[in-house]
C-alpha positions as CSV (number, residue, x, y, z in Angstrom):
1,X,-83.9,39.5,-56.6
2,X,-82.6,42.7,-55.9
3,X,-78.4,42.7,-55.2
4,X,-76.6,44.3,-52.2
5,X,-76.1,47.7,-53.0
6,X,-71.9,47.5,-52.7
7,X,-70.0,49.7,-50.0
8,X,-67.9,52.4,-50.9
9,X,-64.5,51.9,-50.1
10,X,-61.3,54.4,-49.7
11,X,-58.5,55.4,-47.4
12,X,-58.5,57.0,-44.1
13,X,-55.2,58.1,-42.3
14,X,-55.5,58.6,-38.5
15,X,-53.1,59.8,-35.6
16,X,-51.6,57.8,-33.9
17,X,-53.4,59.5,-30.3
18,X,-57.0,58.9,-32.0
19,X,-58.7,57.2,-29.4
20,X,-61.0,55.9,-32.1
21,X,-58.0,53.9,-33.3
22,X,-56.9,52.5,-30.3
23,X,-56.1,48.5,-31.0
24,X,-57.0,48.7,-34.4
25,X,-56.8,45.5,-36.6
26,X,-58.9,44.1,-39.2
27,X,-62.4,44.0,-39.4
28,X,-62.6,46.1,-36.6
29,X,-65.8,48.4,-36.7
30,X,-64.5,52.4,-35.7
31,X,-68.0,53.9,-34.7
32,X,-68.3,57.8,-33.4
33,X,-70.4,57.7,-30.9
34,X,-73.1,60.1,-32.4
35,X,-72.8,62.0,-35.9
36,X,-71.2,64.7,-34.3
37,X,-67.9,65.7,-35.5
38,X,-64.8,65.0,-35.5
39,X,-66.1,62.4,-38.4
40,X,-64.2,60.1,-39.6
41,X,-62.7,61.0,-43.5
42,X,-62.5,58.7,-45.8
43,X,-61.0,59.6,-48.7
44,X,-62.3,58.1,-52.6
45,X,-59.5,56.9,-54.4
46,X,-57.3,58.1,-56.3
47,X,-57.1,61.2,-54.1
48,X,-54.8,60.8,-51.4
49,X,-56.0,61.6,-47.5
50,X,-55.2,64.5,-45.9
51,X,-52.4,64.4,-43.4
52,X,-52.4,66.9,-40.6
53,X,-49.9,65.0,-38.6
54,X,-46.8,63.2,-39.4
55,X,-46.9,59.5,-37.4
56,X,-50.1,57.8,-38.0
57,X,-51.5,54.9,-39.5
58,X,-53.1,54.4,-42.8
59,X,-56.0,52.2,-43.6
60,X,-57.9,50.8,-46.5
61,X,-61.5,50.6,-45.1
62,X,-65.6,50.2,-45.8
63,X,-68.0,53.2,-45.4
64,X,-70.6,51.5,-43.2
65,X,-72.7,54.7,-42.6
66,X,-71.7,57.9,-44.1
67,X,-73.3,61.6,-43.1
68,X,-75.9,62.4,-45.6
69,X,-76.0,65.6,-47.7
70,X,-79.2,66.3,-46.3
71,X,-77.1,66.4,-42.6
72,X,-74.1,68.4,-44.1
73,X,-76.6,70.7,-45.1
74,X,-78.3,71.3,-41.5
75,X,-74.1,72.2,-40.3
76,X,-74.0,74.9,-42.9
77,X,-71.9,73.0,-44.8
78,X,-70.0,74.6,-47.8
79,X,-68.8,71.0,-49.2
80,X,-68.8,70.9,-52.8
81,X,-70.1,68.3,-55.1
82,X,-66.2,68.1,-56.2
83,X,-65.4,67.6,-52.3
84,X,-68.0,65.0,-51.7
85,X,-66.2,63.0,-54.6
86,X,-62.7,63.1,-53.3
87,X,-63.8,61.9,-49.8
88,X,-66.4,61.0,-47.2
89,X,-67.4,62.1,-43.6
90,X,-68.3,58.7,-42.3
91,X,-69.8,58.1,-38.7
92,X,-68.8,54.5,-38.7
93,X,-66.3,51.9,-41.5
94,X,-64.6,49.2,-41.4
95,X,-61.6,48.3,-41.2
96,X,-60.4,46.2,-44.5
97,X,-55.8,46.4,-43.8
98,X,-53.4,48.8,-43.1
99,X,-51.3,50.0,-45.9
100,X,-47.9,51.6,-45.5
101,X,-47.3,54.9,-45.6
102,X,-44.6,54.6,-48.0
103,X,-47.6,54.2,-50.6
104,X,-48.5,57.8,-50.3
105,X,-45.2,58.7,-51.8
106,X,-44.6,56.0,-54.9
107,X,-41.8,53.6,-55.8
108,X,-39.2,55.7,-53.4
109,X,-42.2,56.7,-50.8
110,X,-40.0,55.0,-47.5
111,X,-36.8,57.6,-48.7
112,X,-39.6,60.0,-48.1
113,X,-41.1,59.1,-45.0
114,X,-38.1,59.1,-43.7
115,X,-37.0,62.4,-44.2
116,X,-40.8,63.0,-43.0
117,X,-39.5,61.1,-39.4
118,X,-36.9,63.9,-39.2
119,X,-38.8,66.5,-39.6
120,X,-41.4,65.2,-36.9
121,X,-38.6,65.1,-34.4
122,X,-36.2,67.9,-35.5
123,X,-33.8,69.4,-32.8
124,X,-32.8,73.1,-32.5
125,X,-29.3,71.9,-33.2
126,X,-30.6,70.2,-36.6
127,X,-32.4,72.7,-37.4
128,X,-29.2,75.2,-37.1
129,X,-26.5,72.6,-39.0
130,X,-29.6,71.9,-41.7
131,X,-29.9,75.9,-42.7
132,X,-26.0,76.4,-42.5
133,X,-25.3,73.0,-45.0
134,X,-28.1,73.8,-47.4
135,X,-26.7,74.6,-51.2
136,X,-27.2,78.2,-52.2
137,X,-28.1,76.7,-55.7
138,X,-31.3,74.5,-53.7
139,X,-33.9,76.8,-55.1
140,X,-33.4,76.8,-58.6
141,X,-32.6,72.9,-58.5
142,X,-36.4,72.7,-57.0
143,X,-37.7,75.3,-59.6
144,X,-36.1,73.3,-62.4
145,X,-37.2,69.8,-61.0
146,X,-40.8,71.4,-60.6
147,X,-41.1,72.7,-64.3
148,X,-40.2,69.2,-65.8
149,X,-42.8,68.1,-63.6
150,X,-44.9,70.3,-64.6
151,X,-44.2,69.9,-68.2
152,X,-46.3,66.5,-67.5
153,X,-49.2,68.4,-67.2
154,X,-51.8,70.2,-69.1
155,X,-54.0,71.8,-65.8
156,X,-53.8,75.9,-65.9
157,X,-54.6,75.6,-62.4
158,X,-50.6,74.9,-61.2
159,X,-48.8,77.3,-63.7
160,X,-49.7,80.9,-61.6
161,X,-47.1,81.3,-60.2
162,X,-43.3,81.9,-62.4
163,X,-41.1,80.3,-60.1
164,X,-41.5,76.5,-57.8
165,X,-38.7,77.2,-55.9
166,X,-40.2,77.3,-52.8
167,X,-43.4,76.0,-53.7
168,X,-44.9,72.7,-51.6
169,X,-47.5,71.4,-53.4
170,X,-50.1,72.5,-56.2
171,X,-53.7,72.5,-56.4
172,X,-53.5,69.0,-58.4
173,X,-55.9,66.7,-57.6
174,X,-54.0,63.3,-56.7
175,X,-50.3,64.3,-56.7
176,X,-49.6,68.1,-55.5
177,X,-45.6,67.5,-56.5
178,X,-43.0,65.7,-58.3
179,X,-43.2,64.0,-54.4
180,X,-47.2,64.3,-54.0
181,X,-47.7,66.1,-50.4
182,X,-44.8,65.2,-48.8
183,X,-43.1,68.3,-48.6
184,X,-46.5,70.2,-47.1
185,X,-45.9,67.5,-44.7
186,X,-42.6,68.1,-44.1
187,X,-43.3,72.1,-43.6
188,X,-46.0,71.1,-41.1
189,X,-44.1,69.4,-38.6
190,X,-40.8,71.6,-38.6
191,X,-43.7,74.2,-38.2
192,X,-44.8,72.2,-35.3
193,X,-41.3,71.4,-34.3
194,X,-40.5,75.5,-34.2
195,X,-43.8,76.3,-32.2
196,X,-42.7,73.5,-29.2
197,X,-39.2,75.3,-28.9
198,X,-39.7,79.0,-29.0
199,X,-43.6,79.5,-28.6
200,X,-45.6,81.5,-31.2
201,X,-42.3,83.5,-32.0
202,X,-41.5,81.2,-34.4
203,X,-44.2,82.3,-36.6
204,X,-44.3,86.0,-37.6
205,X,-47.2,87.9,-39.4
206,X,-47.2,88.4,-42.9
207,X,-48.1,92.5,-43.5
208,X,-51.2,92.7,-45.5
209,X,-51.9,89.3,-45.0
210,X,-54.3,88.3,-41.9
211,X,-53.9,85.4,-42.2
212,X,-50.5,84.3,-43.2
213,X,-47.5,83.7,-41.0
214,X,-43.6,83.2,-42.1
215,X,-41.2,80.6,-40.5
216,X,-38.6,82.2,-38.5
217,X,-35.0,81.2,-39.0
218,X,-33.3,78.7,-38.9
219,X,-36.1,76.7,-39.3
220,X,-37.9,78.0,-42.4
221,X,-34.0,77.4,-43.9
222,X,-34.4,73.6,-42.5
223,X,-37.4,73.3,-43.9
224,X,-36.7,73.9,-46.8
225,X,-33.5,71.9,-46.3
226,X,-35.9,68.7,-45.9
227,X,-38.1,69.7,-48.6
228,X,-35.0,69.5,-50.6
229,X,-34.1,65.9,-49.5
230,X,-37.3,64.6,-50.1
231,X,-37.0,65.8,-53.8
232,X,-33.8,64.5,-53.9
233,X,-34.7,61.1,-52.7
234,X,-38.2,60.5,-53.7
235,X,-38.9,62.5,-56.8
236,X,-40.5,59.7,-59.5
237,X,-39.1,61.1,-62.4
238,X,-35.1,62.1,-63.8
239,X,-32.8,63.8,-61.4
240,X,-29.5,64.1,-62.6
241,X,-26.4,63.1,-60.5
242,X,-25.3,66.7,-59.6
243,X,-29.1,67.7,-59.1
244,X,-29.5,65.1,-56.5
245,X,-26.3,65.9,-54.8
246,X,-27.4,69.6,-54.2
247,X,-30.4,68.7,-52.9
248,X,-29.4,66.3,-50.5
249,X,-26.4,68.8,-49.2
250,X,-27.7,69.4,-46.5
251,X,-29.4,66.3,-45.3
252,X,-25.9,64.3,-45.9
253,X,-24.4,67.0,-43.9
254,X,-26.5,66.8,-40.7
255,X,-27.5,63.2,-41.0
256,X,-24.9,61.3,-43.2
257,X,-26.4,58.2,-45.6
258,X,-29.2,58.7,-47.6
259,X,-32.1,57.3,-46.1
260,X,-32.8,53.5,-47.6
């Protein structure tokens, strides 16, 4: 007898407004109802999912029918062979249990998300008092932090640029930073944050760039602030006492304890 062909499992992380996702629980089938998009991405472990917005849920589920090459092909699809390992575009799974978010972020991942819950919900007043508290000396922590990171590492791909000062995440496969994607995430929704205060002035265009856009201040400064605090707090590797204490400047000054 022939076995049961086994289904592929992974992870898929869903807002929390996804009408697909409304009730969830296990075992609960999540069908689209055609093979239209917006599909539903799974993503193959170990590669984390993609978040676009801080607040949802992440689950551990089954691909029960997944969109066939042959179909990605008829959308003029420019998927890779690489991208179709590192996650699926399913049309229906199944819900297996839902996993905290604190797993995307290692042994000190709920530190992280909760700077992340900050960020999603940053004030103009917070983002004023964050810019004006962070260290002067922030950067070169970051840079610093980054390069022992780095040092970890033997991948060409994340050493092209001299300095990680400002950098969110690299082109690494499972784990863009010494605090995987967290602090993309964390730029995201004080980008978000920005754009629901002052409209598209918050973003200004980047000569010679079509494409790119820079924070206006003070919230590119708070960003950065919280990017700082999730290092700080979340970072898997050695942080020396007076490392820590300058990244976390700014979050002690605006917010007070360190998150738990």
């Amino acid at each position: 007898m022939f076995g049961r062909k086994a289904r592929c499992r992974g992870l898929i992380y869903f807002d929390r407004g996804d009408a697909r996702f409304h009730d969830a629980k296990p075992a609960q089938v999540v069908r689209n109802p055609d093979r239209n998009p917006p599909w539903l991405v799974v993503q193959r472990e170990p590669y984390p999912p993609l978040i676009a917005r801080w607040g949802g849920r992440l689950w551990r589920c089954e691909i029960i029918d997944e969109l066939s090459p042959a179909e990605e092909d008829q959308i003029r699809n420019t998927r890779t062979a690489e991208g179709r390992n590192k996650y699926a575009r399913a049309i229906a799974i199944k819900l297996i249990s839902e996993e905290p978010l604190a797993s995307l972020f290692g042994r000190n991942g709920a530190r992280v998300c909760a700077v992340a819950d900050r960020a999603h919900s940053l004030t103009p007043a917070q983002a004023q008092d964050l810019a004006a508290a962070r260290a002067p000396e922030a950067k070169s922590v970051r840079d610093r932090i980054f390069e022992r990171w780095l040092g970890l590492r033997d991948d060409p791909k994340i050493r092209l640029i001299d300095s990680h000062g400002s950098t969110l995440s690299t082109p690494l496969e499972s784990n863009g930073s010494p605090v995987g994607q967290a602090m993309s995430i964390i730029d995201g929704e004080v980008v978000r944050r920005a754009i629901a205060t002052i409209g598209d002035e918050a973003l200004v265009p980047i000569p010679d760039d079509d494409e790119g856009a820079d924070l206006v201040e003070p919230w590119a400064a708070a960003s950065a602030a919280l990017c700082d605090a999730a290092m700080a707090f979340g970072a898997q590797h050695p942080i020396s006492i007076e490392e820590r204490d300058i990244l976390a400047a700014g979050w002690r000054a605006v917010f007070g304890l360190d998150p738990a």
